[in-house]
MARMI-669623 format. One record per residue (C-alpha): residue number from 1; x, y, z. Coordinates in nm, 3 decimals, always signed. Example, Ala and Ser with C-alpha at 12.3 -4.5 7.8 and 13.67 -1.06 7.14 Angstrom:
> 1, +1.230, -0.450, +0.780
> 2, +1.367, -0.106, +0.714
# end
This chain:
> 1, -3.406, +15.490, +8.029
> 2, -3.410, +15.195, +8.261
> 3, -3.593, +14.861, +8.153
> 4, -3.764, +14.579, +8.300
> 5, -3.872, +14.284, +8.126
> 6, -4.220, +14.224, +7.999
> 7, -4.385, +13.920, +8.159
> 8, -4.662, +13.931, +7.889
> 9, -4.389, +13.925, +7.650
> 10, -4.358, +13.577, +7.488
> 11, -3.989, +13.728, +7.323
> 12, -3.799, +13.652, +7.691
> 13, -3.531, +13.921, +7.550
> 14, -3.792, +14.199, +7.561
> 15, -3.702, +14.489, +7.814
> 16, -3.931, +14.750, +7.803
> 17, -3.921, +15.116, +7.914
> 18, -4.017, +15.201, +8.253
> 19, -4.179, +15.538, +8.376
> 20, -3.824, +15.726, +8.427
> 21, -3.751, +15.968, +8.155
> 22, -3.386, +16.053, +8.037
> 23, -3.309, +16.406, +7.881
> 24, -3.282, +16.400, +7.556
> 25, -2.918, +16.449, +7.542
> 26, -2.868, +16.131, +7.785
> 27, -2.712, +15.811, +7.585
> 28, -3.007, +15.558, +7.538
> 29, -2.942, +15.205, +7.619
> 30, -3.259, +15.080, +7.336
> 31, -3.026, +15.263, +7.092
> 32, -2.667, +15.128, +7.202
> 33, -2.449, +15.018, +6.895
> 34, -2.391, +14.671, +7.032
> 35, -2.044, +14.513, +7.112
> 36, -1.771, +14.396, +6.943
> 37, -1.863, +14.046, +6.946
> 38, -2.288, +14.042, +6.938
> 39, -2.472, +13.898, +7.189
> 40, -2.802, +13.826, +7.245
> 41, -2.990, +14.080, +7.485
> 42, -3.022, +13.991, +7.861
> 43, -3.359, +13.951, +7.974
> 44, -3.291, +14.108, +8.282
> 45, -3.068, +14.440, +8.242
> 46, -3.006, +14.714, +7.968
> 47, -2.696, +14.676, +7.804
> 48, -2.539, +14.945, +8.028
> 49, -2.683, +14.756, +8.349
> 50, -2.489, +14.457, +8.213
> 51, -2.128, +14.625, +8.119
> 52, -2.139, +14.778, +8.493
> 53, -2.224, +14.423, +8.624
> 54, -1.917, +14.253, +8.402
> 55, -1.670, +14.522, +8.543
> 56, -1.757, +14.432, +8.899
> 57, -1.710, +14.085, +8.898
> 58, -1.392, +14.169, +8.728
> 59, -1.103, +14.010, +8.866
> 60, -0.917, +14.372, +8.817
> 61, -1.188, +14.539, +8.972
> 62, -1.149, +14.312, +9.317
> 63, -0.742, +14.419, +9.268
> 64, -0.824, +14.769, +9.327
> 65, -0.884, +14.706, +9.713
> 66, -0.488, +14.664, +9.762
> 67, -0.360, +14.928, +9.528
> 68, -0.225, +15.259, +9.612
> 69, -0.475, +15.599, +9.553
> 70, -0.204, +15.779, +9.759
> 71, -0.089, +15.585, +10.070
> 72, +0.008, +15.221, +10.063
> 73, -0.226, +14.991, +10.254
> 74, +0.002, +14.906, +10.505
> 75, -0.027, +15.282, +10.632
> 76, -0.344, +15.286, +10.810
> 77, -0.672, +15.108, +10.772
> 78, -0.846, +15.449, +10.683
> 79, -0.676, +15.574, +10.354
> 80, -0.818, +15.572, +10.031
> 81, -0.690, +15.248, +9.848
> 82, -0.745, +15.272, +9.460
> 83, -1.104, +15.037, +9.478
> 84, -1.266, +15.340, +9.766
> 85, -1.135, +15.602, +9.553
> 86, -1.362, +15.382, +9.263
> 87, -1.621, +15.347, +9.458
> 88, -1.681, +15.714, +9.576
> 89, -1.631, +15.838, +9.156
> 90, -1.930, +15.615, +9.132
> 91, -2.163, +15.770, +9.399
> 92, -2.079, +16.097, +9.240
> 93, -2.092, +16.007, +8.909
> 94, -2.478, +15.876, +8.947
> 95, -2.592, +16.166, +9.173
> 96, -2.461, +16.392, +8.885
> 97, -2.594, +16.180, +8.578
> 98, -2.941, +16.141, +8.802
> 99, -2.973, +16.598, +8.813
> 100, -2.917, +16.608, +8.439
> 101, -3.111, +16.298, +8.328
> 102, -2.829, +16.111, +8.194
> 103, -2.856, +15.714, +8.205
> 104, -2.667, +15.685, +8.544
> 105, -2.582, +15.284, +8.485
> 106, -2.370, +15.393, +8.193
> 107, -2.217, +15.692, +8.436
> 108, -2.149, +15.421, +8.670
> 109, -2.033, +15.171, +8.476
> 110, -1.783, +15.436, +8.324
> 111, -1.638, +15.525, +8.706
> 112, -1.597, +15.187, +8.803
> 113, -1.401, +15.111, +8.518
> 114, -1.215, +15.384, +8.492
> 115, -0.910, +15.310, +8.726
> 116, -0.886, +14.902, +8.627
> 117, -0.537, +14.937, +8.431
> 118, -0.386, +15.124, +8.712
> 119, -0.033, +14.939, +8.821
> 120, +0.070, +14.892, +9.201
> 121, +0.198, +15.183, +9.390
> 122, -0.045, +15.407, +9.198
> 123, +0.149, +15.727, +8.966
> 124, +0.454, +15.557, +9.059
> 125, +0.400, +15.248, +8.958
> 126, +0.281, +15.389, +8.613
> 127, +0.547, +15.628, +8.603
> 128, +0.821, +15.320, +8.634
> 129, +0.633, +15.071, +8.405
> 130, +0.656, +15.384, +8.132
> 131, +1.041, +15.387, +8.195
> 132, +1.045, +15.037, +8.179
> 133, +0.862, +15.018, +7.861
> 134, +1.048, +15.278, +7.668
> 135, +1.153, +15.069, +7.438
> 136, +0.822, +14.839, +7.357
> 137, +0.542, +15.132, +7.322
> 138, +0.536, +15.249, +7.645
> 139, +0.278, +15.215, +7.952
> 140, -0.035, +15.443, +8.021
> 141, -0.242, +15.348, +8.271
> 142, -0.568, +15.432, +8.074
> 143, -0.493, +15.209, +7.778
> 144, -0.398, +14.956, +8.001
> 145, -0.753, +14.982, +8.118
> 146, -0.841, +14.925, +7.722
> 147, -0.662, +14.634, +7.751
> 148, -0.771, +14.481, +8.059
> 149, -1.167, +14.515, +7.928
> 150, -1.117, +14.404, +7.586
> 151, -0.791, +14.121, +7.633
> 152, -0.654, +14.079, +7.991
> 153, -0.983, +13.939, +8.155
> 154, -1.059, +13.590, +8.082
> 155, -1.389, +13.501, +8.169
> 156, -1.624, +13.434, +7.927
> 157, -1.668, +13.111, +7.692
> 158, -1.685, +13.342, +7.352
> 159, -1.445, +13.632, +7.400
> 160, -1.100, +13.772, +7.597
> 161, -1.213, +14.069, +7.792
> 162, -1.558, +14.170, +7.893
> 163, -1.692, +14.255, +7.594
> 164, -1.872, +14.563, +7.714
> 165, -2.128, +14.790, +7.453
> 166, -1.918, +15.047, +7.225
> 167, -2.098, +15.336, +7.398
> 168, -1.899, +15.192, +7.749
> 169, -1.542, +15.194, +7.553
> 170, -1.595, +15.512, +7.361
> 171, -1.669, +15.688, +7.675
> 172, -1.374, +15.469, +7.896
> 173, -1.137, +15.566, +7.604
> 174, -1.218, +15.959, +7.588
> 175, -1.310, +16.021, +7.953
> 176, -1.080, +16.284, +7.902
> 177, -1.195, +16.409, +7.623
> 178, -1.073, +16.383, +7.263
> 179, -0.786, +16.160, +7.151
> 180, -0.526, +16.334, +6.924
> 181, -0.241, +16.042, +6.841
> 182, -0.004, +16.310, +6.907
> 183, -0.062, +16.316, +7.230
> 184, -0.129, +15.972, +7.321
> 185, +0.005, +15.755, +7.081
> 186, -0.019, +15.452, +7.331
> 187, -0.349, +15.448, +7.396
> 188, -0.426, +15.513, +7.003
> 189, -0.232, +15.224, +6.916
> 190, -0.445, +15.002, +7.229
> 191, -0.767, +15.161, +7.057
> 192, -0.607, +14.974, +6.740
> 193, -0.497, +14.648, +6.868
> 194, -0.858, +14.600, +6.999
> 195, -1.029, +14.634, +6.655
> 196, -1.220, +14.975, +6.770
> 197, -1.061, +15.215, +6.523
> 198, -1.395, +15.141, +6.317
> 199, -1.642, +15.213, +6.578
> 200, -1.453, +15.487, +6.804
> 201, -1.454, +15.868, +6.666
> 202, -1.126, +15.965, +6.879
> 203, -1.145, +16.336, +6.762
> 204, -1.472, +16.348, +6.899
> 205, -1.589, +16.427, +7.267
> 206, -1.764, +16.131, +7.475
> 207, -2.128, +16.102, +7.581
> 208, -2.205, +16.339, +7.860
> 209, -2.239, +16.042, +8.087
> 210, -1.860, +15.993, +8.040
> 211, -1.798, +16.351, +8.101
> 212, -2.002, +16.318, +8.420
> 213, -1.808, +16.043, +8.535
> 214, -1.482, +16.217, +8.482
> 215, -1.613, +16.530, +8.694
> 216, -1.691, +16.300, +8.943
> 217, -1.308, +16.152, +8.935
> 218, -1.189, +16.533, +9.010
> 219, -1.428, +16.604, +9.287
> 220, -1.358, +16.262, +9.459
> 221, -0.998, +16.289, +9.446
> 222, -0.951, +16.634, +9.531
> 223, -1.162, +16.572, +9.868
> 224, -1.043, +16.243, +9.988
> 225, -0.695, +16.341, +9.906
> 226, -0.726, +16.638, +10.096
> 227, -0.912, +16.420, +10.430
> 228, -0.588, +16.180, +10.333
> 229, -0.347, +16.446, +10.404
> 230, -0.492, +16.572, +10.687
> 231, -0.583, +16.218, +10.878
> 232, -0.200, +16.179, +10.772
> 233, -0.036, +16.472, +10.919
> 234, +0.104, +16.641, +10.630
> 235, -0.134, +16.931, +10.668
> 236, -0.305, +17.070, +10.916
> 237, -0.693, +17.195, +10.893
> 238, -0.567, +17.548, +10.932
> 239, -0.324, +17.523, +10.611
> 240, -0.639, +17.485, +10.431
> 241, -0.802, +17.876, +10.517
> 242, -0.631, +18.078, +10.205
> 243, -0.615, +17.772, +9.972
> 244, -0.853, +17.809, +9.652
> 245, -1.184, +17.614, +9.664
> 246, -1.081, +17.460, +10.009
> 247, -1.045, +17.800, +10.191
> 248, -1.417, +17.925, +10.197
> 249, -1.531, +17.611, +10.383
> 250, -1.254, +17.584, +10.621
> 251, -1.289, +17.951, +10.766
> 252, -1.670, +17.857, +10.789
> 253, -1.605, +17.538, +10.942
> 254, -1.307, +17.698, +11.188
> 255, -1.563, +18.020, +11.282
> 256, -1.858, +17.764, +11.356
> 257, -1.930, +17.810, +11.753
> 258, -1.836, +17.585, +11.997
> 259, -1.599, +17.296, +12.011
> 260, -1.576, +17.062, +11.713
> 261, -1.358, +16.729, +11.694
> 262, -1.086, +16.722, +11.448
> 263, -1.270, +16.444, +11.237
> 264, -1.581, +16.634, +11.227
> 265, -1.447, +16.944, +11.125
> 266, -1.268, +16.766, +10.871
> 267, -1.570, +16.559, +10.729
> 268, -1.754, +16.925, +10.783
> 269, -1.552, +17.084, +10.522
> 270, -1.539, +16.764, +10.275
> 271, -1.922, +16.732, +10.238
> 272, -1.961, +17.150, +10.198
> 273, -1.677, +17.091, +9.893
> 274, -1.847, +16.822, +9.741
> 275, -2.209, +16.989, +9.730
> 276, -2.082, +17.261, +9.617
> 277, -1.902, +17.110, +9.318
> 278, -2.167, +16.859, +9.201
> 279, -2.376, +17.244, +9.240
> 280, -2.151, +17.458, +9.011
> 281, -2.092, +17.099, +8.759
> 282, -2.445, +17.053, +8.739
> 283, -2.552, +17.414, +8.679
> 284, -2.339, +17.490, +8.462
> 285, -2.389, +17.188, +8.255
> 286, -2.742, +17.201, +8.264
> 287, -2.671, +17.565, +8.083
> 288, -2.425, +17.436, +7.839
> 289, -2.670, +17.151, +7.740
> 290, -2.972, +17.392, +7.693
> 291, -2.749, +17.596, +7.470
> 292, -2.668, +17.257, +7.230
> 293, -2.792, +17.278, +6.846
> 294, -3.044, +16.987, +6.780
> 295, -3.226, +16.963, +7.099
> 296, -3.468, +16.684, +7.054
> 297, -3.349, +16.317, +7.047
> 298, -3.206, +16.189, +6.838
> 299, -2.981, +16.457, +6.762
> 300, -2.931, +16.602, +7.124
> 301, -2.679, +16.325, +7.207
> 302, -2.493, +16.355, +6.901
> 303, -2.484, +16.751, +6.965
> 304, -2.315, +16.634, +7.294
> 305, -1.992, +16.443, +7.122
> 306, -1.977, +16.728, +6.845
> 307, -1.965, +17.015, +7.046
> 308, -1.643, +17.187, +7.045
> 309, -1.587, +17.175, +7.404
> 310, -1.676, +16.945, +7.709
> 311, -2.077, +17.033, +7.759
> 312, -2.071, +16.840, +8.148
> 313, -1.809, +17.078, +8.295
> 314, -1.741, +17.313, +8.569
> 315, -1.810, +17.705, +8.556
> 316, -1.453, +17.894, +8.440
> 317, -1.450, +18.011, +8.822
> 318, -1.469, +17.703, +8.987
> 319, -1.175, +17.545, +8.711
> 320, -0.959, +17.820, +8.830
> 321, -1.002, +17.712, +9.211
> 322, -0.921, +17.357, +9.121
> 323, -0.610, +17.414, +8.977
> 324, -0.539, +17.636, +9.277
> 325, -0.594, +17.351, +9.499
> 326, -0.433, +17.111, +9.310
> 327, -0.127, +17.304, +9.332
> 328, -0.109, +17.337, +9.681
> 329, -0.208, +16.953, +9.746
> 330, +0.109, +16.880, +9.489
> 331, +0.343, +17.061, +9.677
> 332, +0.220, +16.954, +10.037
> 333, +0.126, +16.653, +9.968
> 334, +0.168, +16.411, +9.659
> 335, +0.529, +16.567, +9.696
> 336, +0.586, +16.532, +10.029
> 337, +0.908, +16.417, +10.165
> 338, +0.709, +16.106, +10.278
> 339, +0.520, +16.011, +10.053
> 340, +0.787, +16.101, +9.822
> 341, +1.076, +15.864, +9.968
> 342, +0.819, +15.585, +9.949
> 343, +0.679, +15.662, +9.605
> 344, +1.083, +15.619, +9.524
> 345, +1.104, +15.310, +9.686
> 346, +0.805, +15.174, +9.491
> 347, +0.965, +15.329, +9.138
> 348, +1.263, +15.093, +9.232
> 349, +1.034, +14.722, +9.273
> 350, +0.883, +14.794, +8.972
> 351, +1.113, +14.864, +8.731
> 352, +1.349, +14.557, +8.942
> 353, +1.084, +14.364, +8.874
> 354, +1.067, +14.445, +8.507
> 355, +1.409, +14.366, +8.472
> 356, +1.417, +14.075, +8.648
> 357, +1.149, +13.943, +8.463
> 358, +1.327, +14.025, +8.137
> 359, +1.630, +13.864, +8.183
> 360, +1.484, +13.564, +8.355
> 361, +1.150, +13.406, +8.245
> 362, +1.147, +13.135, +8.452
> 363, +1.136, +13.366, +8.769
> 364, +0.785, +13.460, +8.628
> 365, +0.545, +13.262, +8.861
> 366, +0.287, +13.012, +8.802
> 367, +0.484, +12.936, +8.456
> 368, +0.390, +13.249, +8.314
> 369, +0.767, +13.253, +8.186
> 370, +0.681, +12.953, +7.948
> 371, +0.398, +13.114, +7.777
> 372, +0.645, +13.391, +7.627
> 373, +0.837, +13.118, +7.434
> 374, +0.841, +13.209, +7.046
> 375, +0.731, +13.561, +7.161
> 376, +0.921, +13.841, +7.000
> 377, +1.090, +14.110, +7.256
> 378, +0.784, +14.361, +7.237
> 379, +0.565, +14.110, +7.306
> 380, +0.725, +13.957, +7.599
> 381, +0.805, +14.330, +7.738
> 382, +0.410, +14.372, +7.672
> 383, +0.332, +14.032, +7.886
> 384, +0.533, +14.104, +8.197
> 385, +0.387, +14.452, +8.175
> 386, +0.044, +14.326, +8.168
> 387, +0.146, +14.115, +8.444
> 388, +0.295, +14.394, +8.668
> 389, +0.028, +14.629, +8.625
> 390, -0.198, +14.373, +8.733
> 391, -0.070, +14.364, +9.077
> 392, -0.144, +14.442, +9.386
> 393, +0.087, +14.663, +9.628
> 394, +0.119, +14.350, +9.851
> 395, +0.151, +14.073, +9.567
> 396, +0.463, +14.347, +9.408
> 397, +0.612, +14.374, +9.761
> 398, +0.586, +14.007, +9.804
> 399, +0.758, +13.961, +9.446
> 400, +0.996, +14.205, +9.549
> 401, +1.111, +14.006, +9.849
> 402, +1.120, +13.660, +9.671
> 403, +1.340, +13.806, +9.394
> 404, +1.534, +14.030, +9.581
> 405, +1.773, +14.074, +9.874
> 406, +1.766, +14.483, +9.913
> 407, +1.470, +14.589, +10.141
> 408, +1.230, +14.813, +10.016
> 409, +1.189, +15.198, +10.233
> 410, +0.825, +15.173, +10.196
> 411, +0.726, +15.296, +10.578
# end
């Protein structure tokens, strides 16, 4: 539940509950395990409150506004760029956490974090940076985030990282659910590096704000992508009308009397989508959470991360429609002839880049090349990839350029 402090308190660390209740299954910031490296309590926030304040003023988070969701930036002025595509898994994320009672800071906190490891050029960029990487342990995008909130940001007087509450790791780590090393060996080994193994059950599910926030991440990304491709010109509003999910609203929207812009008909059938997912997630969770063994705190939240599937979820109906619509928006638009020629073209800086930076230290800027002395080669391949995936689509054009003579087809 959310906190205030207690003026009559003469402990200035006190925070005590306010009237809002949580469900019992919601994660409870009075009962958070603490961080890595223990602080004392802020006066002012819950310990959730605080982690989503640290990832904001994140220097990774402020990246976000120039990297690619779909479209590069120079495209239009109206795309998604990775930080909107943040910012709109956020406002879901707390409007679903707020229906089932879940502590919506943590929620939020989760979505805002979720995307900070992404590289330039979005699955492109991650998709070269793995090719790149082969040979050192690879590059995922979502241990990279690991990384960037434990290591890579370099802030604070006592600690690399942010040092954010265990609760905010576990669920950035399994917002997917469970971690089998099988599977993901590279961010297993990230969970290692950091010193989490001891306090992070992989094989277990997250908190049900985590799951909330990665519902969110589908519904977002399915709509904007969709208002993307349209605004773009790679569909059209009538391609929509058979499509899974998407086809109900359009025909609705397309059968509504009298005339109707383009825009509005295309906002119309965004907002009808997006009710009726958060609907369906937060009905059917709300059923899958009543149905949880040990319903009173505090065994309800533990019920949540032992349960043998995800308990905030969509109804088996509305699953099938997604992946119906994600089909069609692969094949008309993430592959695209467009978007795929300049998806290539990005492929092509980074991994120049990478090489490049290899072979040449000193090309590094700001003397970054002088820090890797002593460094073995996994290490150094780790440091330029840490330094890649931090930028920006401009700042890896601009890179490009100053290294390179052969344009870049990225129009």
């Amino acid at each position: 539940m959310d906190h205030v402090h207690d003026p009559a308190s003469r402990d200035p660390t006190v925070w005590v509950p306010t009237s809002r209740r949580l469900a019992p299954y919601a994660a409870k910031a009075e009962a958070s395990r603490g961080r890595l490296v223990p602080e004392p309590p802020c006066p002012m926030r819950t310990p959730f409150q605080r982690d989503r304040d640290r990832i904001v003023h994140a220097t990774a988070f402020r990246r976000l506004n120039y990297k690619t969701q779909v479209f590069l930036y120079h495209e239009g002025d109206h795309y998604r760029s990775r930080l909107t595509h943040t910012l709109e898994v956020a406002q879901i994320a707390r409007a679903i956490a707020r229906l089932l009672g879940l502590d919506e800071d943590l929620a939020e906190a989760l979505a805002l974090a979720h995307d900070l490891g992404h590289p330039p050029f979005g699955h492109a960029g991650e998709r070269a940076l793995n090719r790149a990487m082969a040979s050192y342990g690879g590059f995922d995008h979502n241990a990279q985030s690991l990384r960037v909130v434990t290591r890579l940001e370099r802030k604070y007087a006592a600690f690399d990282g942010l040092n954010l509450t265990f609760e905010t790791l576990d669920g950035l780590i399994k917002h997917n659910g469970p971690i089998a090393a099988v599977n993901e060996p590279i961010l297993v080994a990230a969970v290692e590096t950091a010193g989490l193994s001891p306090h992070i059950d992989l094989a277990q599910y997250a908190s049900a704000e985590a799951q909330a926030a990665a519902l969110a991440d589908d519904i977002a990304y399915n709509n904007h992508d969709i208002d993307d491709g349209l605004r773009a010109g790679l569909i059209a509003i009538e391609d929509l009308a058979d499509v899974p999910l998407a086809g109900p609203f359009v025909r609705e929207v397309l059968a509504r009397p009298g005339p109707l812009e383009s825009r509005r008909r295309i906002y119309e059938v965004n907002r009808r989508m997006i009710t009726a997912m958060i609907d369906d997630a937060v009905t059917t969770s709300r059923r899958r959470l009543a149905a949880l063994p040990n319903g009173n705190p505090p065994m309800a939240a533990q019920a949540v991360c032992k349960a043998p599937g995800p308990v905030v979820a969509f109804s088996n109906s509305l699953s099938a429609d997604l992946l119906g619509l994600r089909a069609f928006l692969f094949k008309a638009v993430y592959r695209h002839e467009r978007v795929m020629r300049v998806m290539r073209s990005a492929e092509t800086a980074v991994i120049d880049l990478f090489g490049r930076y290899r072979a040449d230290p000193g090309s590094l800027p700001d003397g970054r090349g002088a820090e890797q002395a002593g460094q073995d080669e996994v290490a150094r391949a780790r440091r330029i990839s840490d330094f890649i995936a931090g930028m920006t689509d401009r700042f890896a054009i601009s890179e490009h350029r100053r290294l390179f003579d052969a344009p870049l087809d990225l129009v």
